[in-house]
PDB file of the backbone (N, CA, C, O) and the ligand in Angstrom, with CONECT records:
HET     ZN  A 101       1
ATOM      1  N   UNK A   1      24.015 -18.968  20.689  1.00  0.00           N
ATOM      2  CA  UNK A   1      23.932 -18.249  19.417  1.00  0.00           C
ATOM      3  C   UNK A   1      23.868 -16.760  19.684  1.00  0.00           C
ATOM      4  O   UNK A   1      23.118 -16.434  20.605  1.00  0.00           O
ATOM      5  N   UNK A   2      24.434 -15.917  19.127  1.00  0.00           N
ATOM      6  CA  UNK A   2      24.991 -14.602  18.661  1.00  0.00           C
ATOM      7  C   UNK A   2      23.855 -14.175  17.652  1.00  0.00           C
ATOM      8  O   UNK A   2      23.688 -14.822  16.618  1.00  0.00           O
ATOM      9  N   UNK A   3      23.000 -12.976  17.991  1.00  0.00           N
ATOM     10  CA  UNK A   3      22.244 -12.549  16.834  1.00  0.00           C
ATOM     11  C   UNK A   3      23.012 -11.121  16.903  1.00  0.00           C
ATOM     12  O   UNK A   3      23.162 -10.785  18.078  1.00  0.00           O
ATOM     13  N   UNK A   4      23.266 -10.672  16.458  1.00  0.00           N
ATOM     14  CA  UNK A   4      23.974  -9.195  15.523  1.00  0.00           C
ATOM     15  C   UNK A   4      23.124  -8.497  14.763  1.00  0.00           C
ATOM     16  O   UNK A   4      22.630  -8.682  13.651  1.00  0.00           O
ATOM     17  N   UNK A   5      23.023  -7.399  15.823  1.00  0.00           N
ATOM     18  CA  UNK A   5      21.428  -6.453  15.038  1.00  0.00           C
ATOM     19  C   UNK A   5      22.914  -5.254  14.209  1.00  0.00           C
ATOM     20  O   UNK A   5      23.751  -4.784  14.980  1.00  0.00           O
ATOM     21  N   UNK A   6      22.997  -4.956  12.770  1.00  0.00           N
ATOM     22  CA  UNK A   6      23.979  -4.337  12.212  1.00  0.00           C
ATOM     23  C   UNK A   6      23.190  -3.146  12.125  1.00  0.00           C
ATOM     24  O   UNK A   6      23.744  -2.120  12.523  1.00  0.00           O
ATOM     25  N   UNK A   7      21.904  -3.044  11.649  1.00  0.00           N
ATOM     26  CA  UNK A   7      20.973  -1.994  11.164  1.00  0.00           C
ATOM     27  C   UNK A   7      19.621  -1.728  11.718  1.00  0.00           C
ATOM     28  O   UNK A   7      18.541  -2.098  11.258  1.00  0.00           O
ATOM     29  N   UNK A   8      19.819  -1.141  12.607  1.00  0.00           N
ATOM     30  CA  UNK A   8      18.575  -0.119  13.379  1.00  0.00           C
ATOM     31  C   UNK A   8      18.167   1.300  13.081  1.00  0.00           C
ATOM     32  O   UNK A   8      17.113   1.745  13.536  1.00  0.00           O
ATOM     33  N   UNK A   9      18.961   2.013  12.340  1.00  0.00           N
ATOM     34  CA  UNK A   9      18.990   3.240  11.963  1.00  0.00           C
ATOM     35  C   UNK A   9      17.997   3.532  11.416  1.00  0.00           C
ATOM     36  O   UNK A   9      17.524   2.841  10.514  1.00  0.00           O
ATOM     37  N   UNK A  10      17.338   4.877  11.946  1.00  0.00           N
ATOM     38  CA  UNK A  10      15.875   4.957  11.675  1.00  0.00           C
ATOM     39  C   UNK A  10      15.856   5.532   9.994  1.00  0.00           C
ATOM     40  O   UNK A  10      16.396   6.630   9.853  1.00  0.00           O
ATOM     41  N   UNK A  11      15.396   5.013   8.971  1.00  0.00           N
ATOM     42  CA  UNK A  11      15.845   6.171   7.854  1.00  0.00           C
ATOM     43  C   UNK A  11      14.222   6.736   7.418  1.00  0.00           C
ATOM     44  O   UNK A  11      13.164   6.526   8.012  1.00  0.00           O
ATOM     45  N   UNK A  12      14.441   7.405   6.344  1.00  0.00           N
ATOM     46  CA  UNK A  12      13.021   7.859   5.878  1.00  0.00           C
ATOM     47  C   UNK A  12      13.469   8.086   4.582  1.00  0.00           C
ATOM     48  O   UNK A  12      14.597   8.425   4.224  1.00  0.00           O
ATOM     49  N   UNK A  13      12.338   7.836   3.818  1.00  0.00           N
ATOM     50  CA  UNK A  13      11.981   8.317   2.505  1.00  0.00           C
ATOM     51  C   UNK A  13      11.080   9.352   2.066  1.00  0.00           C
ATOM     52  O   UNK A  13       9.953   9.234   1.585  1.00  0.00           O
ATOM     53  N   UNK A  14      11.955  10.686   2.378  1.00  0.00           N
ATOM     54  CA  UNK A  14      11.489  11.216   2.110  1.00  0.00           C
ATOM     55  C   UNK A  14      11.681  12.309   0.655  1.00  0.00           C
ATOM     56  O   UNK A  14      12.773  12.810   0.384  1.00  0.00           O
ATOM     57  N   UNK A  15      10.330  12.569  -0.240  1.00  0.00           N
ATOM     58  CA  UNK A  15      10.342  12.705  -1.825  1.00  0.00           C
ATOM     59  C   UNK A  15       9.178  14.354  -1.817  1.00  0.00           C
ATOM     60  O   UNK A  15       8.744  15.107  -0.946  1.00  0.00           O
ATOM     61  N   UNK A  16       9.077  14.251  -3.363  1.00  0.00           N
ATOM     62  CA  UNK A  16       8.482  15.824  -3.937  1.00  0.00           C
ATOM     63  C   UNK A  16       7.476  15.269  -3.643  1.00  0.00           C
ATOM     64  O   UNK A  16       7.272  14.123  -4.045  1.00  0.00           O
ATOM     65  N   UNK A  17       6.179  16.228  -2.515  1.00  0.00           N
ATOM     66  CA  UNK A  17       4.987  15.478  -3.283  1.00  0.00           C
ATOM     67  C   UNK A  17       4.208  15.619  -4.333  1.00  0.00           C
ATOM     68  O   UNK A  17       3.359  14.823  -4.737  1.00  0.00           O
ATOM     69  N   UNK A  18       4.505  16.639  -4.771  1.00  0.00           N
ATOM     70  CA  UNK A  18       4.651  17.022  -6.064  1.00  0.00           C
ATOM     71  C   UNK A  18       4.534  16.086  -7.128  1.00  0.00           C
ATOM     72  O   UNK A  18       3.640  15.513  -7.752  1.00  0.00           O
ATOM     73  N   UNK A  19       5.627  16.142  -7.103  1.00  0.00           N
ATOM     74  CA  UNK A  19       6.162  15.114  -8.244  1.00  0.00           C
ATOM     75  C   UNK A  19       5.832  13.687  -8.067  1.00  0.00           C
ATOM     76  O   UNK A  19       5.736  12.894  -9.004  1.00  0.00           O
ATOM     77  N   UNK A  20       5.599  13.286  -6.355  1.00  0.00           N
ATOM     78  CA  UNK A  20       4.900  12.169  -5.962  1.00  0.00           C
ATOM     79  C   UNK A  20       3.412  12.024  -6.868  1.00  0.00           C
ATOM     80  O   UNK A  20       3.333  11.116  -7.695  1.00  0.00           O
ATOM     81  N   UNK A  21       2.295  12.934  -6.668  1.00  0.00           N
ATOM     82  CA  UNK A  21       1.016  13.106  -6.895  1.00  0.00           C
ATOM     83  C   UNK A  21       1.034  12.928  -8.474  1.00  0.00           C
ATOM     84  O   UNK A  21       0.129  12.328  -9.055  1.00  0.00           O
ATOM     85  N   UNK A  22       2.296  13.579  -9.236  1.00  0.00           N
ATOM     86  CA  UNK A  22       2.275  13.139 -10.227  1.00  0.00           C
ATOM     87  C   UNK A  22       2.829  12.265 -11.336  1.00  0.00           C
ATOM     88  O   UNK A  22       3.015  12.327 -12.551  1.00  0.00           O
ATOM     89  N   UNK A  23       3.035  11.253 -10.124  1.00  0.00           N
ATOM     90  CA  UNK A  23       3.632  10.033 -11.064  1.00  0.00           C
ATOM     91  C   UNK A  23       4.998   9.728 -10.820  1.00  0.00           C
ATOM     92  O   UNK A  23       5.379   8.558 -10.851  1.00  0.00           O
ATOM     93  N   UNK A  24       5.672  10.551 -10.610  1.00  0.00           N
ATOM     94  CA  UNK A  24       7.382  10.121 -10.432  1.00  0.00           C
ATOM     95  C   UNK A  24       8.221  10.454  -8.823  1.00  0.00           C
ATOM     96  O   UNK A  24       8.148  11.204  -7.849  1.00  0.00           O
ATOM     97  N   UNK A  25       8.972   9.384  -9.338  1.00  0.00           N
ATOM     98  CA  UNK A  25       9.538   9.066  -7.565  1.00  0.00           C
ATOM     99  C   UNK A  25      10.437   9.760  -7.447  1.00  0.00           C
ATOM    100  O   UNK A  25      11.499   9.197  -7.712  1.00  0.00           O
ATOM    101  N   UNK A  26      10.538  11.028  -7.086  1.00  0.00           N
ATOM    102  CA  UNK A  26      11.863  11.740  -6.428  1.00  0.00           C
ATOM    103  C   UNK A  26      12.102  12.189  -5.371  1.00  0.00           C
ATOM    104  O   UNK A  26      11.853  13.226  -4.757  1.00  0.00           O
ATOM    105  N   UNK A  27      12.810  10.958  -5.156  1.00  0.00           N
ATOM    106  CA  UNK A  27      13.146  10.890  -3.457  1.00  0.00           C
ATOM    107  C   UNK A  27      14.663  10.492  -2.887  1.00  0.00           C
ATOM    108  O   UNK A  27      15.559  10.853  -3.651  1.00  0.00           O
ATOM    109  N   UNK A  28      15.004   9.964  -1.949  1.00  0.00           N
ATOM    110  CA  UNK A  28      15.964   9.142  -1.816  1.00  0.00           C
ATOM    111  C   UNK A  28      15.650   8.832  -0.196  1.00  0.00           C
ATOM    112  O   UNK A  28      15.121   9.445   0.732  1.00  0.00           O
ATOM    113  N   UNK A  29      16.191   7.719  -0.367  1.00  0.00           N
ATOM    114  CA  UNK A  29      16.772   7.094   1.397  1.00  0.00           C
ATOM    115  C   UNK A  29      17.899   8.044   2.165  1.00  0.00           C
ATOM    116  O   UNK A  29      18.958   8.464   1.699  1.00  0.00           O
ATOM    117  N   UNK A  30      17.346   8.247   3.466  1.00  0.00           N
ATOM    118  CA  UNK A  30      18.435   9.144   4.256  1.00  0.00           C
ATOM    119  C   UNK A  30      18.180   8.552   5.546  1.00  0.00           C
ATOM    120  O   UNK A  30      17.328   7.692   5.772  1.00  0.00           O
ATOM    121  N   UNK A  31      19.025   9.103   6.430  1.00  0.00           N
ATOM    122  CA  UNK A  31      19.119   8.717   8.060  1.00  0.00           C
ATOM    123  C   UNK A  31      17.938   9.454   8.415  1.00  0.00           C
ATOM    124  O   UNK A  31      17.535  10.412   7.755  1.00  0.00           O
ATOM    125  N   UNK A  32      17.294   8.950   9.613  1.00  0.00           N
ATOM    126  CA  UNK A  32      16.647  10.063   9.896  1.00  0.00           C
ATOM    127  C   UNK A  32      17.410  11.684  10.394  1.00  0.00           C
ATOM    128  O   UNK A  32      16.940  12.821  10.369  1.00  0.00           O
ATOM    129  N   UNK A  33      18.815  11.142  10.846  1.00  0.00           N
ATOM    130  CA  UNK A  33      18.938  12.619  11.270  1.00  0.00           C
ATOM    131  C   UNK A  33      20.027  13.246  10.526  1.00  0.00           C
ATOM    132  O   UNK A  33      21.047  13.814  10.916  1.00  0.00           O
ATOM    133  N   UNK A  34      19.485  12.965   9.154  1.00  0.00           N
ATOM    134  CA  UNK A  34      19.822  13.841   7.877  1.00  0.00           C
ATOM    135  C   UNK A  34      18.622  14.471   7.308  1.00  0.00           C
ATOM    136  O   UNK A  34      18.645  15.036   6.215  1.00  0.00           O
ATOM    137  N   UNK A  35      17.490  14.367   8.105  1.00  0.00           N
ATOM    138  CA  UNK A  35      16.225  14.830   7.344  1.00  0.00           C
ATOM    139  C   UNK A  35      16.018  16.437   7.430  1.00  0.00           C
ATOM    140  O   UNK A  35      15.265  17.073   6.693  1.00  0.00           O
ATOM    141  N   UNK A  36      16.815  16.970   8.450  1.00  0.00           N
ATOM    142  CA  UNK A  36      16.814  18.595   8.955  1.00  0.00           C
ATOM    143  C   UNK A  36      17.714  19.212   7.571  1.00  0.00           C
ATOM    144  O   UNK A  36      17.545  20.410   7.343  1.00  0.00           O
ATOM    145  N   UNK A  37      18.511  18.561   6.791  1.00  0.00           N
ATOM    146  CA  UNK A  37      18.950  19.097   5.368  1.00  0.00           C
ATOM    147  C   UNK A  37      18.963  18.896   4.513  1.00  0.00           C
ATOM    148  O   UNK A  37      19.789  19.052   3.613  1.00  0.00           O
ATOM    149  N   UNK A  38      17.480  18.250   4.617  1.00  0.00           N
ATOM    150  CA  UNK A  38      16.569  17.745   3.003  1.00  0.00           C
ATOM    151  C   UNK A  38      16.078  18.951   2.544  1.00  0.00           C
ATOM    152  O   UNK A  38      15.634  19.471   3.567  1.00  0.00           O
ATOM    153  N   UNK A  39      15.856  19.836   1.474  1.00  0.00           N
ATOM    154  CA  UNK A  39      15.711  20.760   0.861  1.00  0.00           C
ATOM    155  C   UNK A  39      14.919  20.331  -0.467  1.00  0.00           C
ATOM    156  O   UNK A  39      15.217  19.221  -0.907  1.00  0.00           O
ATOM    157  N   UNK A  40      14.139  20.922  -1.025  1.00  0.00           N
ATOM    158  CA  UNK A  40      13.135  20.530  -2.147  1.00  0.00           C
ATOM    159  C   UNK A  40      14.218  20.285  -3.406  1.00  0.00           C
ATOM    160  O   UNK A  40      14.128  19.296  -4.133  1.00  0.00           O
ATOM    161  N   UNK A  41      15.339  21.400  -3.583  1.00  0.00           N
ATOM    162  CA  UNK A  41      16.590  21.404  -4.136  1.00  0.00           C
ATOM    163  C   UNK A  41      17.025  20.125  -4.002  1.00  0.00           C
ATOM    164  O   UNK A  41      16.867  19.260  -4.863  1.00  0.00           O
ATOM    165  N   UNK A  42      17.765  19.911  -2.574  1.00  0.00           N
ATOM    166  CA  UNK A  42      18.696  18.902  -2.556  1.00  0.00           C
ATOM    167  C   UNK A  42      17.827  17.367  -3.455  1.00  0.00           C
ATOM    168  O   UNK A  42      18.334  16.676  -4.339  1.00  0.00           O
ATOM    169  N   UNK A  43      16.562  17.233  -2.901  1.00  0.00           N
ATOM    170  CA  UNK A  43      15.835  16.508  -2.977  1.00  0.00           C
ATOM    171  C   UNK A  43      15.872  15.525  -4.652  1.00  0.00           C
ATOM    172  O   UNK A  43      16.033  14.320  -4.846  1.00  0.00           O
ATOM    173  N   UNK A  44      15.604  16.891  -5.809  1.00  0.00           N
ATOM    174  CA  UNK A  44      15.749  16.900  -6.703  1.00  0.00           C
ATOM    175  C   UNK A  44      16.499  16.673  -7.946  1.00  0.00           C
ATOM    176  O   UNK A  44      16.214  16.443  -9.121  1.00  0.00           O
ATOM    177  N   UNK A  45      18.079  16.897  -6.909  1.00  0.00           N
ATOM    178  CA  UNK A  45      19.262  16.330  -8.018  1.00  0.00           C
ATOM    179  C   UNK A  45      19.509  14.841  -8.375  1.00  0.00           C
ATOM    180  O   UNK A  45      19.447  13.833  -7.672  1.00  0.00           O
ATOM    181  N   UNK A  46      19.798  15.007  -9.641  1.00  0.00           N
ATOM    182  CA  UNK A  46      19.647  13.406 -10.609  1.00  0.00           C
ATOM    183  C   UNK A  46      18.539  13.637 -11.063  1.00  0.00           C
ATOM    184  O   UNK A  46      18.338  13.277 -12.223  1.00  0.00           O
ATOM    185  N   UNK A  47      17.484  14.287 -10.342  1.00  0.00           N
ATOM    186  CA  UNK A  47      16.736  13.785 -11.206  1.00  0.00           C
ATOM    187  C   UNK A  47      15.284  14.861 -12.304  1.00  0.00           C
ATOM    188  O   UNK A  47      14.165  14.628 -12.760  1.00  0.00           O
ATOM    189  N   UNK A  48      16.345  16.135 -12.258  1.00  0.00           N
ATOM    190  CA  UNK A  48      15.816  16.985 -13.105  1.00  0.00           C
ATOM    191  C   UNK A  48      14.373  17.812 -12.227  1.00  0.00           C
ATOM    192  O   UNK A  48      13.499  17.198 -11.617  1.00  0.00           O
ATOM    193  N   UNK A  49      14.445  19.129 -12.367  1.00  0.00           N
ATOM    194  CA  UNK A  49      13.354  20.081 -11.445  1.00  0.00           C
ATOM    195  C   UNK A  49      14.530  20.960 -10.746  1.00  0.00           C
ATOM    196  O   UNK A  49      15.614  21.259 -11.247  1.00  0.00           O
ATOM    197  N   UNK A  50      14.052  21.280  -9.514  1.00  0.00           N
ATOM    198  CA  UNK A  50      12.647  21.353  -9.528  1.00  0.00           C
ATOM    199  C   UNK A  50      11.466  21.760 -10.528  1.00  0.00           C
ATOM    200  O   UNK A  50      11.791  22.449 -11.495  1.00  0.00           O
ATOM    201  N   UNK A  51      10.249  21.430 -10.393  1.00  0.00           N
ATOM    202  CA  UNK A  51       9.544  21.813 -11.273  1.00  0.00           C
ATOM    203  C   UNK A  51       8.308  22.626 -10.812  1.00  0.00           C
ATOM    204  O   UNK A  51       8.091  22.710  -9.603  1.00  0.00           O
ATOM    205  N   UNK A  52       7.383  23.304 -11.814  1.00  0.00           N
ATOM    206  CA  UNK A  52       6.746  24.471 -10.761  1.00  0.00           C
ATOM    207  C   UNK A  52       5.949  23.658 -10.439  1.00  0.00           C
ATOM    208  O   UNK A  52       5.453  22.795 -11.163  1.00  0.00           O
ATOM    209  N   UNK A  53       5.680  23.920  -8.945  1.00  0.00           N
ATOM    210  CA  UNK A  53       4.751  23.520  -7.971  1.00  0.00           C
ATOM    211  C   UNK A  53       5.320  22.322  -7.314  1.00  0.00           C
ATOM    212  O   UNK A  53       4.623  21.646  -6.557  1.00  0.00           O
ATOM    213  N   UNK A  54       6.765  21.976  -7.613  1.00  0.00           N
ATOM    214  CA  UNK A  54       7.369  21.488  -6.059  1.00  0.00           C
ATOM    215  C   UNK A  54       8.119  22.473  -4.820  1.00  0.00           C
ATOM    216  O   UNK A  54       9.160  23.130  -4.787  1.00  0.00           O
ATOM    217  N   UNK A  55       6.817  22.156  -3.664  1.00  0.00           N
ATOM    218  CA  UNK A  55       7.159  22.541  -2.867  1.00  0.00           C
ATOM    219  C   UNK A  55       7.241  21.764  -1.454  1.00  0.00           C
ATOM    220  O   UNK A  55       8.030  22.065  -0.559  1.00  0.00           O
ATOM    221  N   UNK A  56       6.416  20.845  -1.405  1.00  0.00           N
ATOM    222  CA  UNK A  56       6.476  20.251  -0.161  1.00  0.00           C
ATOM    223  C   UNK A  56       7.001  18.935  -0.261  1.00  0.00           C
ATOM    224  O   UNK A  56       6.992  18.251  -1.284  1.00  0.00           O
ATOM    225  N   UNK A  57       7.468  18.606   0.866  1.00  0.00           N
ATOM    226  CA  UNK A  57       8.065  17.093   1.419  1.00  0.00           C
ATOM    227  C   UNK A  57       7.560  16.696   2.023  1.00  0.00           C
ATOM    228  O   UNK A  57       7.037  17.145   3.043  1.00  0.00           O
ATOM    229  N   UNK A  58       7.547  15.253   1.380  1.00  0.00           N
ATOM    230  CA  UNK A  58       5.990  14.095   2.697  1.00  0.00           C
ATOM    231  C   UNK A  58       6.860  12.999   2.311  1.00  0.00           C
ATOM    232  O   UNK A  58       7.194  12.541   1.219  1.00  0.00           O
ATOM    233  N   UNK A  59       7.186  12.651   3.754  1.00  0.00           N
ATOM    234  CA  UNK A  59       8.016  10.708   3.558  1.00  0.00           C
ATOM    235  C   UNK A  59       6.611   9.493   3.788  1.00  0.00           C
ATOM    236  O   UNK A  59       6.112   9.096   4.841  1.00  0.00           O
ATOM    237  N   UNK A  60       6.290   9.166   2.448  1.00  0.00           N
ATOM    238  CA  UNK A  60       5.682   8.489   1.961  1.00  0.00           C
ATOM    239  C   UNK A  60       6.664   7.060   3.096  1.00  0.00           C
ATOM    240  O   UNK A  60       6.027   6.773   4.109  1.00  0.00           O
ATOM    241  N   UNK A  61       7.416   6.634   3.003  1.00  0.00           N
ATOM    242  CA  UNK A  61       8.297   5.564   3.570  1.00  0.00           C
ATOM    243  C   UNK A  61       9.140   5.539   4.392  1.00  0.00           C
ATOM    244  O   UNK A  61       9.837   6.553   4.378  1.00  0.00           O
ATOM    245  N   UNK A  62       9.422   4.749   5.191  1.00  0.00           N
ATOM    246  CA  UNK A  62      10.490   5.206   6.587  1.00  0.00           C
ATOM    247  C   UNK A  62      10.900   3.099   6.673  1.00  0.00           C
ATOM    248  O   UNK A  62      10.401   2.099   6.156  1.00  0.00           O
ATOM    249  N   UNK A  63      12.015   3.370   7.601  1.00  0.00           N
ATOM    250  CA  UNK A  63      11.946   2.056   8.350  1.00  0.00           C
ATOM    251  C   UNK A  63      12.825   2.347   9.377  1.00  0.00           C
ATOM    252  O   UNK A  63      13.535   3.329   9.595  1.00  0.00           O
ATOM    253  N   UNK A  64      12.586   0.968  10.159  1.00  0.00           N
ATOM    254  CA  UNK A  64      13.358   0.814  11.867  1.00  0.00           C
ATOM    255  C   UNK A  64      12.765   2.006  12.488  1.00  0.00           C
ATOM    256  O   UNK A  64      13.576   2.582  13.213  1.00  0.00           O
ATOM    257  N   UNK A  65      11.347   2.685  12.421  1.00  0.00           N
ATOM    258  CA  UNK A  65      10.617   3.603  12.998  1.00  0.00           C
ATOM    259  C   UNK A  65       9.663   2.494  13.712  1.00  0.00           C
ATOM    260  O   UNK A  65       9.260   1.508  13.095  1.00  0.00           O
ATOM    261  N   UNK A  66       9.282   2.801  15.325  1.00  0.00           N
ATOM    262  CA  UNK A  66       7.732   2.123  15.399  1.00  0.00           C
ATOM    263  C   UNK A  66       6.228   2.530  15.512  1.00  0.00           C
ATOM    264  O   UNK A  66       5.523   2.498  16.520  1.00  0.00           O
ATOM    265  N   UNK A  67       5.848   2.983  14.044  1.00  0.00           N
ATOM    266  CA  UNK A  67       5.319   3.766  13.959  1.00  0.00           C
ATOM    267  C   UNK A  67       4.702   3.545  11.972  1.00  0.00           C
ATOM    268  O   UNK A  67       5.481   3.616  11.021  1.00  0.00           O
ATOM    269  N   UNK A  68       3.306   3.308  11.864  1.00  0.00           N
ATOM    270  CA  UNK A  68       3.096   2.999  10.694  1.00  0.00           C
ATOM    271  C   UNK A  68       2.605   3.869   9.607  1.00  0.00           C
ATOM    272  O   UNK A  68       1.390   3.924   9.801  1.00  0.00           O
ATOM    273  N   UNK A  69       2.870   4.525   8.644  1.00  0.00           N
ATOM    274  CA  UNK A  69       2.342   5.144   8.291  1.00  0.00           C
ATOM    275  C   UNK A  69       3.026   6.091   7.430  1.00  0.00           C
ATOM    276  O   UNK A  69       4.127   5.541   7.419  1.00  0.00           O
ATOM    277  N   UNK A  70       3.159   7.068   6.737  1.00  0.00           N
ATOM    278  CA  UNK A  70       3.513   8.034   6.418  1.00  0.00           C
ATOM    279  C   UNK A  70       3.448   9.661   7.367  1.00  0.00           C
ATOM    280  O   UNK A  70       2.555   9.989   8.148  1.00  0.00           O
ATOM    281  N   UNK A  71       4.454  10.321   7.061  1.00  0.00           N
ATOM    282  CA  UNK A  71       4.731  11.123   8.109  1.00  0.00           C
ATOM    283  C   UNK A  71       5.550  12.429   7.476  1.00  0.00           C
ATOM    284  O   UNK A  71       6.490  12.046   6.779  1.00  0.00           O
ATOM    285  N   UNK A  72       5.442  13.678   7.538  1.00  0.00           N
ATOM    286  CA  UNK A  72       6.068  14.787   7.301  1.00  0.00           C
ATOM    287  C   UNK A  72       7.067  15.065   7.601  1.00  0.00           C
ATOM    288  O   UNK A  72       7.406  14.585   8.683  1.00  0.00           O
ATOM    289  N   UNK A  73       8.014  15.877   6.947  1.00  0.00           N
ATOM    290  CA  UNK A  73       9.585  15.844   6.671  1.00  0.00           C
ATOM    291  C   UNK A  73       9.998  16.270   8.217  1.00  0.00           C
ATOM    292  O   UNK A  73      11.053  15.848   8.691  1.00  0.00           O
ATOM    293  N   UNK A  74       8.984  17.253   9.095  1.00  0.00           N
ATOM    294  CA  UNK A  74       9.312  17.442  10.479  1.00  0.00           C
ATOM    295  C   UNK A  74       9.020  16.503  11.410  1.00  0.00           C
ATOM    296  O   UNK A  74       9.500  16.338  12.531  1.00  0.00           O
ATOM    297  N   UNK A  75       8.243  15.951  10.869  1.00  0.00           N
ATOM    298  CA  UNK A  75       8.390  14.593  12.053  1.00  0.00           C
ATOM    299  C   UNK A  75       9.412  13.840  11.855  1.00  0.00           C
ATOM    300  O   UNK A  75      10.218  13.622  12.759  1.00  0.00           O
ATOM    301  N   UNK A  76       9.533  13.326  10.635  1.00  0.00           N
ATOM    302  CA  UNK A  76      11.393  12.465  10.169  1.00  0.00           C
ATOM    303  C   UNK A  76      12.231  13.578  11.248  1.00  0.00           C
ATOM    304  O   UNK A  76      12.969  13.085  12.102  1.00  0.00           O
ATOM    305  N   UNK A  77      12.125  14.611  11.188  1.00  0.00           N
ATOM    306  CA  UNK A  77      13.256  15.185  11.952  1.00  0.00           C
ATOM    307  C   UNK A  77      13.429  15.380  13.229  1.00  0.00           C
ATOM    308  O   UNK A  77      14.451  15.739  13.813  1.00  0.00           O
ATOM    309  N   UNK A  78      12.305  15.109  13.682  1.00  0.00           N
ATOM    310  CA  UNK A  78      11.965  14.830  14.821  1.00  0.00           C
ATOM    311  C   UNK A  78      12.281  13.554  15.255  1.00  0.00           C
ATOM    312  O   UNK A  78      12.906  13.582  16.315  1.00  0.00           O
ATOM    313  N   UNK A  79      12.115  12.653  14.900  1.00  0.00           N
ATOM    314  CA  UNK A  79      12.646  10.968  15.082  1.00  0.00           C
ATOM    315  C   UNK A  79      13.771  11.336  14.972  1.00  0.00           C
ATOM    316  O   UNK A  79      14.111  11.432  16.151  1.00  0.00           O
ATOM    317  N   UNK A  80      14.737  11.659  14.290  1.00  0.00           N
ATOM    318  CA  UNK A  80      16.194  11.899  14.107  1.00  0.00           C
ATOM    319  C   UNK A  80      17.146  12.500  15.115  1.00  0.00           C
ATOM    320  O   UNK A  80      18.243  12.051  15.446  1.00  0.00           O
ATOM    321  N   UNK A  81      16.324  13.989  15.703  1.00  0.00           N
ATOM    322  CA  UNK A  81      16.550  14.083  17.463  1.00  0.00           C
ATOM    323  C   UNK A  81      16.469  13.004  18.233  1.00  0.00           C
ATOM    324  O   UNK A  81      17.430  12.877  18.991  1.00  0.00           O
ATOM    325  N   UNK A  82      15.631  12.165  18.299  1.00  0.00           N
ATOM    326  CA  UNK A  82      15.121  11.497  19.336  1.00  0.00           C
ATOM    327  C   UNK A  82      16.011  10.209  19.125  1.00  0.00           C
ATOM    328  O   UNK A  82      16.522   9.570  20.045  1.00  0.00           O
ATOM    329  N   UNK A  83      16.138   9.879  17.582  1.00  0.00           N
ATOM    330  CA  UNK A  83      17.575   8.955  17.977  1.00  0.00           C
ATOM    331  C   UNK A  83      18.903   9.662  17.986  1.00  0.00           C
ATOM    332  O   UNK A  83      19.745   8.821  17.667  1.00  0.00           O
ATOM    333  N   UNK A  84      19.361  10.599  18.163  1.00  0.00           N
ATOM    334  CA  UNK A  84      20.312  10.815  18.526  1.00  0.00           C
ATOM    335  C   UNK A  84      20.435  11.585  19.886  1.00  0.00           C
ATOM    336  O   UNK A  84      21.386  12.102  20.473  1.00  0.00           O
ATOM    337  N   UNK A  85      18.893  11.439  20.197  1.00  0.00           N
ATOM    338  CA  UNK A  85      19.487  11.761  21.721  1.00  0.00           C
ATOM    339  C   UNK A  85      19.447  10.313  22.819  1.00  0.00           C
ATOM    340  O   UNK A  85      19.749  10.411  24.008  1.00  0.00           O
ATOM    341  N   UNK A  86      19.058   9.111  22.221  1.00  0.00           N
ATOM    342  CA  UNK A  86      19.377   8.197  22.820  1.00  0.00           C
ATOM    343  C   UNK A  86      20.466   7.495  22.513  1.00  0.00           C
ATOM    344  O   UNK A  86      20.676   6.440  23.113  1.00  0.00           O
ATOM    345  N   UNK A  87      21.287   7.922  21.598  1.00  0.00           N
ATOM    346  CA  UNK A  87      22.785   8.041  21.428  1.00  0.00           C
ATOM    347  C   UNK A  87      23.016   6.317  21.750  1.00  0.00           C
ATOM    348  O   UNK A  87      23.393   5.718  22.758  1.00  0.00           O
ATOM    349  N   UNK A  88      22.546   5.808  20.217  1.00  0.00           N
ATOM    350  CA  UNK A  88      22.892   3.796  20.571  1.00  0.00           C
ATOM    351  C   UNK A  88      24.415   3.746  20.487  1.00  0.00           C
ATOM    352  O   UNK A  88      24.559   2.524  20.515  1.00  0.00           O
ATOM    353  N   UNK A  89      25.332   4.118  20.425  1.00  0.00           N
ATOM    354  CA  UNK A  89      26.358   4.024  19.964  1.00  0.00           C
ATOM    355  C   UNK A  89      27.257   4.117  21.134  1.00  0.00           C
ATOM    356  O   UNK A  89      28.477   4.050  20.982  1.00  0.00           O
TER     357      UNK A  89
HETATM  358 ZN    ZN A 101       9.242  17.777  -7.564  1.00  0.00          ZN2+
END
């Protein structure tokens, strides 16, 4: 038997916390090593804002990381180096 791993890609969810703290989810799923051009801006489109007092990014969610927890938009970007410098491909 053949197991076929398709999806290892580290991603993160990373959102406003802002807008986290107050109730609404604006975020999206990305690679991790798309997290270096997450922008509070980019962050925001669809879904109306920014609004005052978004300023920071906290990835509340991640997966295929080993590592539990929630984690800051520079650490996502940091994982994102680190898989692309072990280059699975
Ligand atoms: Zn916001």
């Amino acid at each position: 038997m053949t197991i076929t791993i398709t999806d290892i890609a580290p991603r993160v969810w990373p959102a406003c916390l802002n807008c986290y703290n107050n109730g609404r989810l604006v975020g999206q799923w990305i690679d991790c090593t798309e997290a270096a051009d997450v922008t509070i801006e980019s962050l925001h489109d669809g879904f109306g804002g920014p609004y005052e007092g978004c300023q920071e990014i906290w990835c509340p969610n991640h997966e295929n990381l080993p590592i539990k927890g929630e984690m800051s938009l520079a650490e996502a970007v940091r994982w994102g180096e680190a898989y692309e410098e072990s280059d699975p491909e």
